[in-house]
C-alpha positions in Angstrom: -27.7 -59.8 -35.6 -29.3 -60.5 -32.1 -32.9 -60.3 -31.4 -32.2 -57.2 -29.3 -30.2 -55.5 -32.3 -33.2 -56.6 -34.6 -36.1 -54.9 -32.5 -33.9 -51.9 -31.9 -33.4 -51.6 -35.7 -37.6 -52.4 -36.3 -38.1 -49.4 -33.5 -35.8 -46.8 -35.4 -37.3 -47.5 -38.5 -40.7 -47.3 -37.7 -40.4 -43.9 -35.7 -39.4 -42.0 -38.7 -42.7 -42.1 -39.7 -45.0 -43.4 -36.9 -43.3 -42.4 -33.5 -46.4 -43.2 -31.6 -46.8 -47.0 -33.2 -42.7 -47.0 -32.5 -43.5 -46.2 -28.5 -46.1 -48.8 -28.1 -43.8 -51.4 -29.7 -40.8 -49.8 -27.3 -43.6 -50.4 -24.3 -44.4 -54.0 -25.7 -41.1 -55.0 -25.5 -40.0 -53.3 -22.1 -43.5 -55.3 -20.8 -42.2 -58.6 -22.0 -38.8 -57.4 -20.2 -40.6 -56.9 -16.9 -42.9 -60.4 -17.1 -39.6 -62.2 -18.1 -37.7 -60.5 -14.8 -40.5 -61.3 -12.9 -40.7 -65.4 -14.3 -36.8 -65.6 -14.5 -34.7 -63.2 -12.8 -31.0 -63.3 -13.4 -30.0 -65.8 -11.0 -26.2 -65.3 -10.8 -27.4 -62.0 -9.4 -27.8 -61.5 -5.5 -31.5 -60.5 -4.4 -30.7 -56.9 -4.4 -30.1 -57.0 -8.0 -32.6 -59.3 -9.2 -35.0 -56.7 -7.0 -33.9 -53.0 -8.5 -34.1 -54.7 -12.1 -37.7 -54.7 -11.9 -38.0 -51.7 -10.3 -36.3 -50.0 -12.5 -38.0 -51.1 -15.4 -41.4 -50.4 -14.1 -40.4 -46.8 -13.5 -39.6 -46.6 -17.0 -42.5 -48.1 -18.2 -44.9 -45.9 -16.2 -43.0 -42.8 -17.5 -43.6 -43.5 -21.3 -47.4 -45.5 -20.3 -48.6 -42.6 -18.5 -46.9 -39.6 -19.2 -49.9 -37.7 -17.7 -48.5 -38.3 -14.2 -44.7 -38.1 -15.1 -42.3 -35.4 -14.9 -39.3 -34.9 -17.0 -36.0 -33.9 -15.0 -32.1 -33.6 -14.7 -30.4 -36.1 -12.9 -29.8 -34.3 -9.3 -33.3 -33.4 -9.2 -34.2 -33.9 -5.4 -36.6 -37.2 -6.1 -37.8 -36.9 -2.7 -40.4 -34.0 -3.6 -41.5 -35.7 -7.0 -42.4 -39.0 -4.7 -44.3 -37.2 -2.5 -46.3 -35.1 -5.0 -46.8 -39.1 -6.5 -45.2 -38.0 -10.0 -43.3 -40.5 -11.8 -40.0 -38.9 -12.6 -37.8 -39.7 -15.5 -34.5 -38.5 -16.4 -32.7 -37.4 -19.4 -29.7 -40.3 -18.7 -32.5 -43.2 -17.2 -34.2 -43.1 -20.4 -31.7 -42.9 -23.2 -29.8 -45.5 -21.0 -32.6 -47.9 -22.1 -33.4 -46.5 -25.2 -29.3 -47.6 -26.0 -30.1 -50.5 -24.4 -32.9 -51.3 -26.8 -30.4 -50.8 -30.1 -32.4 -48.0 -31.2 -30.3 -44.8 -30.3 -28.8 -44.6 -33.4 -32.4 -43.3 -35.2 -32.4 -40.4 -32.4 -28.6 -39.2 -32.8 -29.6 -38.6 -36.5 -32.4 -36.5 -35.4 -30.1 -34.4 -33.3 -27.7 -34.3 -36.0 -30.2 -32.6 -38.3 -31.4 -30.2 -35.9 -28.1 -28.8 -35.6 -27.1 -30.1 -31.8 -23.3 -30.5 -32.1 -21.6 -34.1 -31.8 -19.4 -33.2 -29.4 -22.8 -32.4 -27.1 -23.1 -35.5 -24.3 -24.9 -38.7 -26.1 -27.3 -39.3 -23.1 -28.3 -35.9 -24.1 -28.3 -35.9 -28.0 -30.6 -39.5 -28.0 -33.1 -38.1 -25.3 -33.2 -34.8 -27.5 -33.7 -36.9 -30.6 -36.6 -39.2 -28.8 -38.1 -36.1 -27.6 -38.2 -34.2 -30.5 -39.0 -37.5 -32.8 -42.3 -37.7 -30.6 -41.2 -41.2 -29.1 -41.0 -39.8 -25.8 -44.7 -38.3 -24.8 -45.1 -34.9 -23.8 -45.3 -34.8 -20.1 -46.6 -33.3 -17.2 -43.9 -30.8 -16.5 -40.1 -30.4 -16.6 -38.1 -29.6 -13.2 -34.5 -29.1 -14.5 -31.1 -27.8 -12.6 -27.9 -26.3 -13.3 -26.0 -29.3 -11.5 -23.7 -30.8 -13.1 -23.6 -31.3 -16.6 -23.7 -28.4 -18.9 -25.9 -30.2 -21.2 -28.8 -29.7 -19.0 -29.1 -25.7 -19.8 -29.4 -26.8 -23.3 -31.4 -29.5 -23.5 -34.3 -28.1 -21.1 -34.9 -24.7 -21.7 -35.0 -25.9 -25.2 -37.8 -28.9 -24.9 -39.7 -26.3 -22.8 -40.1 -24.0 -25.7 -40.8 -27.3 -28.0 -43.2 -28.8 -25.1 -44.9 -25.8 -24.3 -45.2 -27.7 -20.8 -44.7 -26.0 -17.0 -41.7 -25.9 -16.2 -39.2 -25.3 -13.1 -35.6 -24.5 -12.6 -33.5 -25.0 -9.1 -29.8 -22.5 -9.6 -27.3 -23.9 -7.3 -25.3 -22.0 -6.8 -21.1 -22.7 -7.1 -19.9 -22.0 -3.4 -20.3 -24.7 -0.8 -21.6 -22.9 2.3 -24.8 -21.9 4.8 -25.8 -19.3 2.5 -25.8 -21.7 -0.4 -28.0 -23.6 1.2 -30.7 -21.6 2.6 -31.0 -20.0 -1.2 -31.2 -23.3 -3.0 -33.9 -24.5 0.0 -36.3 -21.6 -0.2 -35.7 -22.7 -4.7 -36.9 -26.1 -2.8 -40.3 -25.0 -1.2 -41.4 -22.9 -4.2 -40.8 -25.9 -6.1 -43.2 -28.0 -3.8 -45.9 -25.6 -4.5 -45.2 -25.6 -8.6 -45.9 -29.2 -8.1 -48.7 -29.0 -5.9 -50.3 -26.2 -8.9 -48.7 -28.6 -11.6 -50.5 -31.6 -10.2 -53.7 -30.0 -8.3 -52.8 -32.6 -5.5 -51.9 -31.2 -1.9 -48.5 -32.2 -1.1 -48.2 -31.9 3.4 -45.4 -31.1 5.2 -45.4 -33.9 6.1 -45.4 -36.0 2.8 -42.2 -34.3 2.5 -40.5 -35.0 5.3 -41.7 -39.0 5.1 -39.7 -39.0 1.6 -36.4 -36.9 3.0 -36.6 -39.6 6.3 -36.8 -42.3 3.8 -33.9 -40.8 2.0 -31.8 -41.1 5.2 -32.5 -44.4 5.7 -31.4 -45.4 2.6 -28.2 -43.6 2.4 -27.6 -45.2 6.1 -28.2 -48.8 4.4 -26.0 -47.8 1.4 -22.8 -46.5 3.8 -22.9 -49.9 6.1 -23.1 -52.1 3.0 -20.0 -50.1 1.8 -18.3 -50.6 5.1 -18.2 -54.3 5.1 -16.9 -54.2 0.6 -13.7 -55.1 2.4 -14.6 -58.5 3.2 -17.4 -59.3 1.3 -17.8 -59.5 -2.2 -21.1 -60.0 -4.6 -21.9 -60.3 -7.9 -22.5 -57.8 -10.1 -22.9 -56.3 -13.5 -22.8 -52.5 -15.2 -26.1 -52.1 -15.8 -26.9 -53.1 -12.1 -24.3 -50.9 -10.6 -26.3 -48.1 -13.0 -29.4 -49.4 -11.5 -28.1 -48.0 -8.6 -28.4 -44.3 -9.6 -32.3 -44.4 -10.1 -32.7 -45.7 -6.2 -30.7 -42.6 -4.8 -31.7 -40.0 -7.6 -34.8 -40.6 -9.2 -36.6 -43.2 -6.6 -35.5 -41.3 -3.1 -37.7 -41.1 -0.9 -39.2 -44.1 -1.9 -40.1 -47.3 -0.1 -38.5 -49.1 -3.0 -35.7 -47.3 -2.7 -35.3 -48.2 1.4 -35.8 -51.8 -0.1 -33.1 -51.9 -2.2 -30.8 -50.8 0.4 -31.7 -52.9 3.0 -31.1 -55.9 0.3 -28.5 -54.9 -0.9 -27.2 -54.3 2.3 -28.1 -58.2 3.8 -26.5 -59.3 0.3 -23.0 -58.2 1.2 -23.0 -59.0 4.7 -23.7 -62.7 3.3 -20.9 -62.5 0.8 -18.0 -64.5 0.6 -14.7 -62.9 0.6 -13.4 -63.1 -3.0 -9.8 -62.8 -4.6 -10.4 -60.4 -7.0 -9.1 -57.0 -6.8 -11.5 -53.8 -5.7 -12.2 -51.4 -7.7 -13.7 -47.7 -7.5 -15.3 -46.4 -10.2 -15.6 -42.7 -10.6 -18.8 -41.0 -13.2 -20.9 -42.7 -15.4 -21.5 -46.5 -16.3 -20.6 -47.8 -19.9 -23.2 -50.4 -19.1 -23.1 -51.1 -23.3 -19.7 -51.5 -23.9 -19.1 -55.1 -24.9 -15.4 -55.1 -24.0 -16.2 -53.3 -20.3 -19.0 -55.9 -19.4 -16.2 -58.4 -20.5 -14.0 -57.2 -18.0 -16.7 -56.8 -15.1 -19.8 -58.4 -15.5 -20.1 -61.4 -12.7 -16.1 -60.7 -12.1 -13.8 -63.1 -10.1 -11.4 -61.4 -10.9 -12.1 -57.7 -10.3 -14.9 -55.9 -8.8 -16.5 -52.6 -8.3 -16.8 -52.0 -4.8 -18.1 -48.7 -4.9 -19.2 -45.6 -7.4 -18.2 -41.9 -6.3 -21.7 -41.0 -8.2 -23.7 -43.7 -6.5 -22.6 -42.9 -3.1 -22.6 -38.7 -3.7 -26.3 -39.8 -4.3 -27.1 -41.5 -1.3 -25.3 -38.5 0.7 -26.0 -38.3 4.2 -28.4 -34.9 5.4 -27.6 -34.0 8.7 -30.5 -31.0 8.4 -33.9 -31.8 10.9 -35.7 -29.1 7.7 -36.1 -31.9 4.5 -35.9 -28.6 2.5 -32.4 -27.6 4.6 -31.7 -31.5 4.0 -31.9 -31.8 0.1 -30.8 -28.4 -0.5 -27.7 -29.5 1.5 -27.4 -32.9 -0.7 -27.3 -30.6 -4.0 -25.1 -28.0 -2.8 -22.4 -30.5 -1.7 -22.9 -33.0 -4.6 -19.3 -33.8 -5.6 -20.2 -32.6 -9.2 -20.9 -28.7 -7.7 -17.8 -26.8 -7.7 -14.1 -27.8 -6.6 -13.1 -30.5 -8.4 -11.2 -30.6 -5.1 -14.5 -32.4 -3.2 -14.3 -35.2 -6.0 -10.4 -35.9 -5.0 -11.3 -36.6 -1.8 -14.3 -38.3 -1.8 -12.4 -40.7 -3.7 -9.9 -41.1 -1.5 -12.4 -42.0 1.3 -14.5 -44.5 -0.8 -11.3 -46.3 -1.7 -10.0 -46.4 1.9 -13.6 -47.8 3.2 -14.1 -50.4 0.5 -10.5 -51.3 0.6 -10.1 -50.5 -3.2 -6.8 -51.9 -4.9 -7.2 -49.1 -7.5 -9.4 -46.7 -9.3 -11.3 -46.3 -13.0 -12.3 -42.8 -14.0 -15.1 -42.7 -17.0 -14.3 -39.9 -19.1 -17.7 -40.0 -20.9 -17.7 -38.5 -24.0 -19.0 -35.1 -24.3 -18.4 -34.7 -20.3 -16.5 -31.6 -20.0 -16.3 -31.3 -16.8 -14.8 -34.8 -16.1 -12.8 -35.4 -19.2 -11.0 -31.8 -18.0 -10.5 -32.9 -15.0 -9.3 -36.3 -15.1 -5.5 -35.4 -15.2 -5.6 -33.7 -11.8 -7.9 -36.5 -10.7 -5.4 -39.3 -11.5 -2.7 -37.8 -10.3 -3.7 -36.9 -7.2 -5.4 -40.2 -6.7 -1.7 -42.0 -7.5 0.3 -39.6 -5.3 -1.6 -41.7 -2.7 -0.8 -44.6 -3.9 -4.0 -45.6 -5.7 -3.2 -46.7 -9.1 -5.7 -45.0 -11.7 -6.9 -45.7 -15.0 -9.1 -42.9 -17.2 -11.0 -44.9 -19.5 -12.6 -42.9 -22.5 -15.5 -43.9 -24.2 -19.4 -43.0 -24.3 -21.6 -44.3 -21.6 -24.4 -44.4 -24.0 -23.7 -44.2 -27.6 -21.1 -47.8 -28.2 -20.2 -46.0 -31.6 -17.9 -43.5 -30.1 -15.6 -45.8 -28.5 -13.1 -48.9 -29.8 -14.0 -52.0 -28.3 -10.9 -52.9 -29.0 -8.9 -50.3 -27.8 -10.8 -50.3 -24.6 -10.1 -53.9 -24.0 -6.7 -53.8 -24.0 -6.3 -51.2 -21.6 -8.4 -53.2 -19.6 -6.0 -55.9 -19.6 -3.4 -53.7 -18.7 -4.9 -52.4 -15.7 -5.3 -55.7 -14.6 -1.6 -57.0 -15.1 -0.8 -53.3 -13.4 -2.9 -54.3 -10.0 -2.0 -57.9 -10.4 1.9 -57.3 -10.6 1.5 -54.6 -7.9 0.3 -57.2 -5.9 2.9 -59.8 -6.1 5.5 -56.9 -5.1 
């Protein structure tokens, strides 16, 4: 058992009975995390990555350290308004990421389990719920929550809210992609900026707002160039840096560390050396835990990820000169609203920018909407001559999936690409 699998165990234990003692010993060891990053980043890494790593980890930190000044919210949550009303958000997938990460999930999914939440119910869901209602994960300042795009969200909210007895605030978006759309999820957008303004008792200005939305552009400017020059250039990476990447253009927009990233990341694959390995897009959510994934993946030769249809949805472009018009416009075009459709060809693009010799679709367990859509998502991928694998598995829970099973489908993928090169 690895020191990793040892605390994890220690932490589970001890929040059966003492939830609080078991979060300062989480934050202890998510402190030592951050020193040692700090002292001895991962040097196979490029700066980019060695950079959102701590980053990343502080944001954590400060959500369970001061929980007084943190807001609890769904993924597509425009960050943008929570960093300019200074809240530290923290999402339902960003935490029980590390909270898997740590070894202790397993504690949490039996707490679920005996509060009656269904197994088939997404794992990033079920070990958040089970942290939250264990008491591991502090009662925070408020909740801003959305219907967009899991399912799990209009459970898992509206039922902490109750439990929480916090403020809370809920942006509908609605199905259609279109002006009217927009201007209704918008004017959600502004009422939301004064929730937060009475949530904190901090002014938030106009132009606050607009600072984070321009930031935001920025950074999704930085993320499309880097993703123009994949074809050429390849850098190292790992899982858990690639999911990195989703706090910087969800959680973190609007940021100054989120600009940072970007730009670094950016500079990183300019520098690059072409590689041989084959490109790869991924499509949904990161198995980041998966020993027989990370096998594949992690500091790859041989294949690479050259770009994320959930990433790059996030650091979407906003054309609108309003930052409310602007973020509405993100949310109501995110790839994960309506049509599966939008996903197809979004796809299609990413692969013909980065030059992608074929495709890996996630279907996260629990994930109704992609596991139902994967078929059609394959096919229509291959009819264009990008080969596509759908990978099952759980993004957050290792126990749901074969290690086994997933590595030799792996394998096959790879002798797939590898003899569709040589023809």
């Amino acid at each position: 058992m690895s020191i990793v699998d040892k605390f994890g165990e220690k932490v589970g234990e001890i929040a059966e009975n003492d939830p609080v003692k078991a979060r300062k010993l989480l934050l202890a060891g998510y402190r030592l995390q951050e020193k040692r990053l700090a002292l001895f980043p991962d040097r196979k890494l490029p700066m980019s990555g060695q950079y959102v790593a701590k980053i990343v980890m502080n944001n954590i930190i400060q959500a369970l350290a001061k929980p007084e000044n943190a807001a609890m919210v769904s993924i597509f949550v425009p960050g943008e308004l929570l960093t300019a009303a200074g809240l530290t958000p923290y999402s339902v997938e960003a935490l029980s990421c590390f909270i898997a990460g740590t070894k202790c999930e397993q504690a949490f999914l039996r707490q679920t389990e005996k509060e009656g939440f269904p197994e088939t119910m997404c794992s990033y869901h079920r070990v958040f719920l089970g942290a939250a209602l264990n008491g591991i994960v502090p009662k925070p300042k408020c909740m801003v929550y959305t219907n967009l795009a899991c399912d799990g969200n209009m459970m898992t909210f509206p039922y902490l809210k109750e439990r929480y007895e916090i403020p809370s605030f809920y942006i509908d978006v609605p199905y259609e992609k279109n002006y009217d759309s927009v201007m209704y999820v918008a004017k959600q957008l502004r009422e939301l900026k004064n929730f937060l303004q009475d949530v904190t008792g901090r002014e938030i200005t106009e132009e606050s707002v607009k600072k984070a939305v321009d930031k935001s552009k920025i950074a999704s400017n930085n993320y499309y160039r880097q993703l123009h020059l994949r074809k050429g250039h390849d850098i190292a990476s790992t899982l858990t840096n690639e999911l990195y990447a989703l706090f910087m253009c969800h959680l973190l927009a609007g940021t100054d560390e989120s600009v940072r990233y970007t730009q670094l990341l950016r500079d990183d694959v300019r520098r690059a050396p072409a590689g041989d390995g084959f490109h790869v897009l991924w499509m949904h959510t990161m198995p980041f835990l998966q020993d027989a994934v990370k096998d594949v993946f992690n500091y790859s030769d041989t294949i690479h990820i050259s770009a994320s249809d959930f990433i790059a949805d996030g650091f979407r472009s906003m054309e609108s000169d309003d930052p409310y018009e602007a973020l509405a416009e993100k949310m109501v075009y995110c790839i994960y609203n309506g049509s599966v459709n939008q996903r197809i060809e979004e796809a299609k693009e990413l692969a013909d920018t980065v030059g992608a010799d074929g495709a890996v679709l996630f279907a996260h367990w629990g994930c109704k909407n992609t596991i139902g859509a994967s078929s059609l998502i394959k096919r229509s991928l291959e009819r264009e001559g990008l080969p596509t694998m759908v990978l099952d598995g759980d993004g957050c829970n290792p126990a749901n999936a074969s290690d086994g099973q997933i590595s030799t489908r792996l394998q096959a993928f790879v002798e797939m690409l590898t003899e569709q090169e040589r023809n």
